[in-house]
N, C-alpha and C positions, 0 to 999 in steps of 0.2 A: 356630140363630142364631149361635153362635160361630165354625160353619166359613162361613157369610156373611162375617165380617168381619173372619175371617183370610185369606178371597179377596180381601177390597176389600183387605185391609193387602198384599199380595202384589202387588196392580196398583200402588197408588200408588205401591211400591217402586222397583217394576223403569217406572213413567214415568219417577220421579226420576234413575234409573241412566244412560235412554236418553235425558233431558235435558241430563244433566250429559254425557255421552258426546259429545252434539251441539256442546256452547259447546267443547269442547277444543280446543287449536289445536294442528297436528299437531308434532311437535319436527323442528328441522330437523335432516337428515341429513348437510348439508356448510357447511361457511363459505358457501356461496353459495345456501342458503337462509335466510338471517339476515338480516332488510330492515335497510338505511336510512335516512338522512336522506330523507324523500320531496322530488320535485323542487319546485322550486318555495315552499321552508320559509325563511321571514322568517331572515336572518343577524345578527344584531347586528355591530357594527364588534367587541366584544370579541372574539369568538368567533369568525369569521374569524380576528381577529391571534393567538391561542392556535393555533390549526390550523395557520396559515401557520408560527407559529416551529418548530413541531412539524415542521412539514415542511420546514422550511428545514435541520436539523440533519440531518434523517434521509436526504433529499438532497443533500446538499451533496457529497458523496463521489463521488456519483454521476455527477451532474452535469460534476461535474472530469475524471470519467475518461473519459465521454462526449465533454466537448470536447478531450480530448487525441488522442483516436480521430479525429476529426472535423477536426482540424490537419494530421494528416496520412492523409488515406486517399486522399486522389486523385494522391500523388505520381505518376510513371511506374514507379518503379523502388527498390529500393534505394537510402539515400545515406545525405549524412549534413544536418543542420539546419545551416545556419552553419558547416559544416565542423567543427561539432564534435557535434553530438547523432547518435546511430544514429537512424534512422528509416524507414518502409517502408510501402506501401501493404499489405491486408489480402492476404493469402497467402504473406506473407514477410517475415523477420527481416534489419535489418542491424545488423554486428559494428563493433565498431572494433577497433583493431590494438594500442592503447596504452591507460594508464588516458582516464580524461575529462578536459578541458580545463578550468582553471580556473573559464575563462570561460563556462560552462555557466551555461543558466537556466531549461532548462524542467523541470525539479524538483529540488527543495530537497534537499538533504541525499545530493548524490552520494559515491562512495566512489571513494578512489583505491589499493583493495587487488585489485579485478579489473579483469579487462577486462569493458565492458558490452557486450551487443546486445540491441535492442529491437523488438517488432512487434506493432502493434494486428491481432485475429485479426476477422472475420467469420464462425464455422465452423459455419453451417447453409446457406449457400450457396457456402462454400470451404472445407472441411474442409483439414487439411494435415499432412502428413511433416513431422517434428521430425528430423532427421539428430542423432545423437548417436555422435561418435569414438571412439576408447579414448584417455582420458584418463591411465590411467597410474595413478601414485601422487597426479596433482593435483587438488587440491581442485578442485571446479566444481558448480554446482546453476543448474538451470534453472525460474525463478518463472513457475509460471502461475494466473494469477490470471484471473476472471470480470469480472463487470459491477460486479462490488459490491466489487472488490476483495476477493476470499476465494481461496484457495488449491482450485482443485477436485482437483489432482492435485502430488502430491512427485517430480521427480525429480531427481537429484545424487548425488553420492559417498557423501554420509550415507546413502541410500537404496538403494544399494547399485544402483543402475540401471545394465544393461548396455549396450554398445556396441550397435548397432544401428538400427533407425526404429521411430519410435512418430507413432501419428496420431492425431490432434485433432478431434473433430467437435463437432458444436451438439447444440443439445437435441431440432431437428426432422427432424436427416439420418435418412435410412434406409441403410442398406447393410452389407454384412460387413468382416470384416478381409479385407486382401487378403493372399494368402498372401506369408510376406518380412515382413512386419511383427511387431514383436515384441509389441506391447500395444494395445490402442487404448482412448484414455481421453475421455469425456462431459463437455462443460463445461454447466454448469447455463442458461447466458444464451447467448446467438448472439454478442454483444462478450468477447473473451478478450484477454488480453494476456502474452505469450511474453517474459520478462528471461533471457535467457543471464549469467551468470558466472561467469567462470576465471579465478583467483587466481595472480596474478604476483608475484615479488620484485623488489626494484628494481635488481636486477645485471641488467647490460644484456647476459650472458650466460642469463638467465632469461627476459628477456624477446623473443629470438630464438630459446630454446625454444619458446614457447608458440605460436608464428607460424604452424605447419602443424597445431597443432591447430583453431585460430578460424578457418582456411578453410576447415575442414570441419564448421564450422556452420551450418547451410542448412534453412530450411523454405521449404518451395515447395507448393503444391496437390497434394491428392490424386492431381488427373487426371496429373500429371507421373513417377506413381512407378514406375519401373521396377525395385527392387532391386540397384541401383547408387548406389556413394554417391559423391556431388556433391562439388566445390570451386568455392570463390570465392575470388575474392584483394582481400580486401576494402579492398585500399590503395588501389585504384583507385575506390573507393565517387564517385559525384557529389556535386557538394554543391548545397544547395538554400539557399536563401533564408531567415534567422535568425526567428524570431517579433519581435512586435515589440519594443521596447523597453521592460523593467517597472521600470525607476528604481531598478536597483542589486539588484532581488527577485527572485522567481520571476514568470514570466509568469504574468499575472492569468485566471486559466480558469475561474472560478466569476463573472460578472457580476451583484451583486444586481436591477437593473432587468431583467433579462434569463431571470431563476431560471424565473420563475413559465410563460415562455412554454417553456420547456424540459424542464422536469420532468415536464409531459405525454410529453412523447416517450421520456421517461426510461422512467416506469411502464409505458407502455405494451409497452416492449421488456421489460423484466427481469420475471418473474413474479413474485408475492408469498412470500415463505417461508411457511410451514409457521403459522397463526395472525396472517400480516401480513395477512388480506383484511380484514379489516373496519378496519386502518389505511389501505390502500389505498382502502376505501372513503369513508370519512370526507376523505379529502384531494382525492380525484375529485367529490366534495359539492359541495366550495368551488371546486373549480376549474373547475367546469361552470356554479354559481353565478356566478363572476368572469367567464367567456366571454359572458358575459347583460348585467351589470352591469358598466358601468365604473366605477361607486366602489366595490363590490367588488373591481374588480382594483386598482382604487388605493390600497385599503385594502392587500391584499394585495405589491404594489410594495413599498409604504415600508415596511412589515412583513419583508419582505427588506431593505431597506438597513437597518434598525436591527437584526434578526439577523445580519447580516453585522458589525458592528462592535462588539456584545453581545453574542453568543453564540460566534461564531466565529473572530475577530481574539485573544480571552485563549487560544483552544486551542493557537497556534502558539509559547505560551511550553512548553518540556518541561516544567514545574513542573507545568502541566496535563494532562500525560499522563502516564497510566499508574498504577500507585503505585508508594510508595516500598518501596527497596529497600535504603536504608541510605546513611548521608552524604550525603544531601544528594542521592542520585541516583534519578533513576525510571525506569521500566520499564512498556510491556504484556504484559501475560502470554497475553494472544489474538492476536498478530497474525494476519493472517490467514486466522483464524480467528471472525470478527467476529458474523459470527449476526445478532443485533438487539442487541447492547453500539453503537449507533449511538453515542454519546457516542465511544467510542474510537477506531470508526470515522472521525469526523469529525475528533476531534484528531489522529490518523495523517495524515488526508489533508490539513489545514492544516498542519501543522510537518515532515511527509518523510514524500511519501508511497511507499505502494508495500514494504511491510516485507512480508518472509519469515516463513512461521511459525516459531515457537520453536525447532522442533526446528532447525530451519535455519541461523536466526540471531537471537539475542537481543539486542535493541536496548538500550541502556544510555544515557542524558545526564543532564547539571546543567548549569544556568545558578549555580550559585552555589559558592562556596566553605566550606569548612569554620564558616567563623562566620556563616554563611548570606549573606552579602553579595555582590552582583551579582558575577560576573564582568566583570571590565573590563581592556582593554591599559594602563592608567593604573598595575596592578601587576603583581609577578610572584608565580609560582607554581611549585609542585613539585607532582609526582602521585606519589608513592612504592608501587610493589609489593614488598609484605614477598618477604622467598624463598620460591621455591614457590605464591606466590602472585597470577604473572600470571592472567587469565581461564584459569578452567580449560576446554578446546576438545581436539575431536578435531579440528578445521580450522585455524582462524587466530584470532588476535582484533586489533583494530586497535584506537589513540585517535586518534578526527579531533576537529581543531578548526572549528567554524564562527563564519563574523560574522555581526551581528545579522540578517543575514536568510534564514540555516542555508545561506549557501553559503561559497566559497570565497573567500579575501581573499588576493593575488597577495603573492608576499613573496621576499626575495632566496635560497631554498635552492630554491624552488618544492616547496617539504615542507608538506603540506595532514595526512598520521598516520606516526603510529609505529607498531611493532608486529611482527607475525612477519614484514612483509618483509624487515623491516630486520635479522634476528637477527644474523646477520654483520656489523654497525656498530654497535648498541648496544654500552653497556659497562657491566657491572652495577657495584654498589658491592662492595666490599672484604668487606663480610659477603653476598653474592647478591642483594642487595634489587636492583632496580630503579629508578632514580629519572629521570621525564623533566622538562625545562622547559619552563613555559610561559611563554612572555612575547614583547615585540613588541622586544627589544633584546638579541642572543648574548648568553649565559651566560658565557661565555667559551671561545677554541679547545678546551680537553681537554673541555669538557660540551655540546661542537658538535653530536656525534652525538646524542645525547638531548634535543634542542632542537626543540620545536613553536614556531613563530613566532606570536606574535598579531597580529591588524592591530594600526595604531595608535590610539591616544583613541577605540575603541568599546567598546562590551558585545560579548559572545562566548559561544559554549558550546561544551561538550566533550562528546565521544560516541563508545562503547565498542563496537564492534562483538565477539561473540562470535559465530563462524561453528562448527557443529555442537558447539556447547556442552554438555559434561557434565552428569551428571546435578544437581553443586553449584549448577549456574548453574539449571538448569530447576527445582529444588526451594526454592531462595533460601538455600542454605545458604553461598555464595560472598558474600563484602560487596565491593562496591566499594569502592579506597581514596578516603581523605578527599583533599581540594585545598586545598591548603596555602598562601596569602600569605606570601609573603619579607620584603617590602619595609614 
């Protein structure tokens, strides 16, 4: 009787066992067996606007870099925008000869301590030769950044990169290196984007050095490479047709009415990182949702225009980016480098975009002065570096001044920074310190040279360029000095 009903206890066991075995649902083995939102699931207007703003930040960057690619990719040729921007259809970079023009506008926060060149890349259907000179002793570093604006590869002086060609391809080319090349580097996305810059001084015997280096900056298509290195004379560059006019800003390249039809094309080009699928999926939800429904997409719409002037418009103050790093100044500590820190991401690409990683170059700004109050040309100012204590750099370190819309404000020296160009015209003070002026009215003749001009009756801000920055600047153990009112 007892072994009876240690059999029946032994079946009902192992029923239980192969019952509960049956209800188990299997685990999934990739992000892309993880269901979502199923189609066709009631949206509330909340919940749409929560996703939309979610994705209005996380995109935003994107989007910009997208439509900058997409400004120019059908040029014919080389040139330059307005006769003043480098610009270039996809297989090729163009240089300019000099720093940039005032009068630039299609990104905030230019630098007038190199010479630029620029080229949106395609490199899964134009892979391309980066031609790189011998540079010499001069600083130079070429940014290439991806779809998302991330740094896929370092090369420059810091980096100790040789003369020679290095080739660029996408995520889907197949092929070898061809013998003659020296490295061949993977960008994560098919949209890449190639900044050449070479650091010039302002003696106009410095800057007729640099002349026969920048014509032998040249990316051109794979298919073109013989191991032979190319010159351009890039003075001859054509000029194309200005963007249009942004009312004194940067040309406006994120359109809220216009996000939501874009940012499809966006995801669909750039693959997810590592854990972004199921945010990709969630925003493809709603946006297959909104393709069905047009009060959906109108929900969606105005959820961009008030993310745009709520979320995105406070980013373009520096005070919003980065953290602080002492007096008054901030700092990202990722550029570049951006991952899913979309927040920084997104304030990068509203207030100046297009930042070098750290090791490169360390970005530094303030909007305000020592007793924390606005910067305005309405006072003046002094920026004192004690001795020994300009930015500590194995390259350069510059202060540019911007107006309120982080570009340039024309002024009678045509002096936009100060800094290691100028070391030959500075003049320190009596105990080594360094002292420059800020203001929109000379200092007077003997503090000429140390004079950054402000526009007149605006806000302004100041920014510290540190190019291959020590380790004090990469650890934070460097303070920026305080900005000092005179007046």
């Amino acid at each position: 009787m007892n072994a009876r009903i240690i059999e029946l206890g032994a079946l009902v066991s192992l029923s239980v066992i192969v019952l509960v075995r049956a209800q188990q649902v299997p685990q999934p083995k990739s992000a892309a067996d993880v269901p979502g939102t199923p189609e066709g699931t009631v949206m509330t207007k909340e919940y749409v606007e929560m996703v939309g703003r979610l994705a209005y930040v996380w995109g935003w960057p994107l989007v910009n870099n997208y439509n900058r690619a997409e400004r120019v990719k059908d040029l014919p040729e080389p040139g330059r925008l307005g006769g003043i921007l480098p610009v270039s259809p996809p297989g090729h970079v163009s240089m300019l000869t000099d720093y940039i023009d005032e009068k630039e506008r299609f990104v905030t926060c230019p630098n007038q301590d190199t010479v630029y060149g620029a080229g949106y890349q395609r490199l899964n259907s134009t892979p391309v030769i980066i031609q790189v000179p011998d540079f010499g002793d001069r600083f130079w570093t070429f940014q290439l950044c991806d779809a998302r604006t991330d740094a896929f590869c370092n090369m420059g002086k810091q980096n100790g990169t040789k003369p020679g060609f290095y080739l660029l391809v996408g995520p889907k080319w197949k092929g070898e290196k061809p013998a003659g090349v020296t490295e061949m580097y993977r960008c994560p996305t098919d949209l890449a984007v190639v900044f050449p810059r070479v650091f010039q001084s302002d003696a106009p015997e410095d800057k007729a050095a640099v002349q026969p280096l920048l014509s032998q900056i040249v990316v051109y298509p794979l298919s073109e490479f013989d191991g032979k290195m190319k010159s351009k004379d890039w003075h001859k560059s054509p000029i194309f047709p200005p963007p249009a006019d942004a009312g004194g800003g940067e040309t406006k390249w994120v359109i809220p009415e216009k996000f939501f039809d874009e940012l499809p094309i966006v995801m669909k080009e750039i693959p997810p990182l590592p854990g972004e699928e199921s945010l990709y999926a969630q925003f493809q939800s709603v946006l297959a949702a909104a393709a069905k429904d047009p009060k959906i997409k109108e929900i969606l719409t105005q959820t961009a225009v008030d993310a745009e002037e709520k979320l995105i418009k406070p980013l373009f103050e520096f005070h919003n980016n980065g953290r602080s790093v002492g007096n008054g100044w901030t700092s990202p500590s990722n550029g570049a480098a951006w991952g899913v820190d979309y927040l920084s991401r997104a304030a990068t690409a509203r207030s100046n975009m297009y930042d070098n990683a750290p090791s490169t170059t360390r970005y530094i700004y303030t909007d305000f002065d020592s007793t924390g109050a606005r910067l305005n040309s309405a006072n003046s100012y002094t920026v004192t570096f004690e001795k020994g204590q300009t930015p500590p750099v194995n390259g350069f370190w510059s202060l540019t001044l911007y107006n309120q819309h982080h570009l340039f404000s024309p002024n009678q020296l045509n002096r936009y920074s100060l800094g290691t160009k100028n070391s030959k015209t500075l003049r320190p003070n009596s105990d080594g310190s360094l002292t420059l002026y800020v203001q929109s009215k000379s200092p007077g003749a003997d503090k000429e040279s140390n004079w950054l001009p402000a526009p007149k009756d605006a806000d302004f801000s100041l920014y510290i360029r540190a190019y291959w920055p020590k380790t004090e600047i990469l650890e934070g153990k460097w303070t920026p000095p305080t900005v000092n009112k005179t007046n």
